[in-house]
N, C-alpha and C positions, 0 to 999 in steps of 0.2 A: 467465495473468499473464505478463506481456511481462516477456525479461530485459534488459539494457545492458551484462550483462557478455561481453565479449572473450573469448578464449582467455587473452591475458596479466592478465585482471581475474580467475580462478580457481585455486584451492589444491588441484591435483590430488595423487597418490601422488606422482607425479614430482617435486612441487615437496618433498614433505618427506622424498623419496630423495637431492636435490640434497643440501639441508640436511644432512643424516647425512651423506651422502659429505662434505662441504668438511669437517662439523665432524671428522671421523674422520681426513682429511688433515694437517688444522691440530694436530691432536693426535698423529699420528705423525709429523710434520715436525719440531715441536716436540721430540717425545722424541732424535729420532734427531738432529736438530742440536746439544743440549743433549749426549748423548753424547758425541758426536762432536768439540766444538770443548776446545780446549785455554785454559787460565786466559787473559785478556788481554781488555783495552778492543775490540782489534779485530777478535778473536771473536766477541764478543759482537754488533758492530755485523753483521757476516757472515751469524751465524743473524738475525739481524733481518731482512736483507734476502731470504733466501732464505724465510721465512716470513712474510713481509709478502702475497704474493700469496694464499695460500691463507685467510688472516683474514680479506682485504679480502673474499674470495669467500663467507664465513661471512656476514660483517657485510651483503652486498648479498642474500645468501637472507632473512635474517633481517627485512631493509628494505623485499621483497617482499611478502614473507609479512602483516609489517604494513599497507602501503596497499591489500594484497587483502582482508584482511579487512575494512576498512574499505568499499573498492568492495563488498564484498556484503553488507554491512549497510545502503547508500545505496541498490543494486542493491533491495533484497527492499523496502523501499520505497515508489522510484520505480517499480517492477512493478504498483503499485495503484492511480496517478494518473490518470485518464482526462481532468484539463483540460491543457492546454496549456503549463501554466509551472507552478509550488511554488515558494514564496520559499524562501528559504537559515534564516528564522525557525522558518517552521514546519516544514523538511527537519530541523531540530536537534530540534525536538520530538517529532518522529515518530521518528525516529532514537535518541535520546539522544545526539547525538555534540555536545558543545559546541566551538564555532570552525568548523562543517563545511565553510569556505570555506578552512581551514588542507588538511581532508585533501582535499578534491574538484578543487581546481587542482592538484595533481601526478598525481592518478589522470587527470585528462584531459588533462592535457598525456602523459603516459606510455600511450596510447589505451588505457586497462583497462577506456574504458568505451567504449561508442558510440551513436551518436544522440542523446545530450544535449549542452547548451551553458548556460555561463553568457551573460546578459545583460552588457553593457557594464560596469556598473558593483558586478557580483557580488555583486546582490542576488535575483536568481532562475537557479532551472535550467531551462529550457526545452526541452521536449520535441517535439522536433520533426514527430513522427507522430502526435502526439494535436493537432496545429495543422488547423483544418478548413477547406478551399482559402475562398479570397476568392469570393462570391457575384457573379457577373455580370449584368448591369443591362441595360436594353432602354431605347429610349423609342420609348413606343408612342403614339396619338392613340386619346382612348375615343370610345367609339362613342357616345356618349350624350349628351357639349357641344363635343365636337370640341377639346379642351384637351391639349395634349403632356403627358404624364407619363416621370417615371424608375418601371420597375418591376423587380424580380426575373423575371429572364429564362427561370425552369425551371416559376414557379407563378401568375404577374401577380401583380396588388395594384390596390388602391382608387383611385379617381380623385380628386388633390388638391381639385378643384372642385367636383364633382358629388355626390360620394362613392359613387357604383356602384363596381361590381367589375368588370375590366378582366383577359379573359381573353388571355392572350398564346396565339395560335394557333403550336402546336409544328408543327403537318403542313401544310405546302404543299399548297395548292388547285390540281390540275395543271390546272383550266381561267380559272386567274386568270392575269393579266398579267405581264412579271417586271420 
């Protein structure tokens, strides 16, 4: 089963050693500014500022952690799809995730995922590697009423006229003409 997910679409140890370290920061920052600052309006404003950064670092592990899990619940899946596109309908149903167009624009703008795309108008996910190339065309003359046809260039096809079968010769005749 094919995955989509990124190195930055996964919930390794690392991500919830981050987690513990900011929140354990934020918690002794906090203690130790609180100690620390003396009664006053602009003490108070002070510890705000010197513990502003390590919150915001809490609250972006935290924001992570959310649209990962989300990527590998869309992940596990889109892992199963073998056509070509999945509406964003039935990606909610397969999923459970109701609005999945809410979580799947920031995971793929933030690349958690890769090889998928939404459609223009974010009603499907299209899968770019289950898309099967454009079949190339020939036109041949049948043998049989002398009538040009379009056929498939890898296997022929039927003569619009005649209706024979019109085999497209893959191997050159090295004592024909060129």
């Amino acid at each position: 089963m094919k995955s989509y997910l990124t190195y930055k679409g996964k919930n390794t140890p690392l991500t919830w050693i981050g987690l513990a370290t900011w929140g354990v920061l934020a918690w002794i920052g906090m203690e130790v500014v609180i100690d620390s600052i003396p009664e006053g309006a602009m003490s108070v404003f002070a510890a705000m500022i010197v513990e502003a950064p390590f919150l915001a670092g809490l609250i972006l592990q935290i924001y992570r952690i959310y649209y990962r899990y989300y990527a590998a619940k869309i992940d596990q899946v889109l892992g199963g799809v073998h056509e070509e596109s999945i509406s964003l309908q039935r990606l909610e149903e397969l999923t459970g995730i109701q609005d999945i167009a809410r979580y799947l624009v920031p995971i793929l703008q933030r690349e958690m995922m890769e090889d998928i795309k939404l459609d223009t108008h974010n009603t499907k996910v299209i899968l770019p590697e289950n898309v099967r190339p454009a079949q190339s065309y020939v036109a041949i003359v049948c043998p049989h009423c002398g009538a040009t046809n379009r056929v498939p260039a890898d296997v022929g096809g039927t003569c619009e006229y005649c209706s024979q079968f019109i085999q497209v010769n893959t191997k050159r005749d090295p004592w024909q003409k060129k």
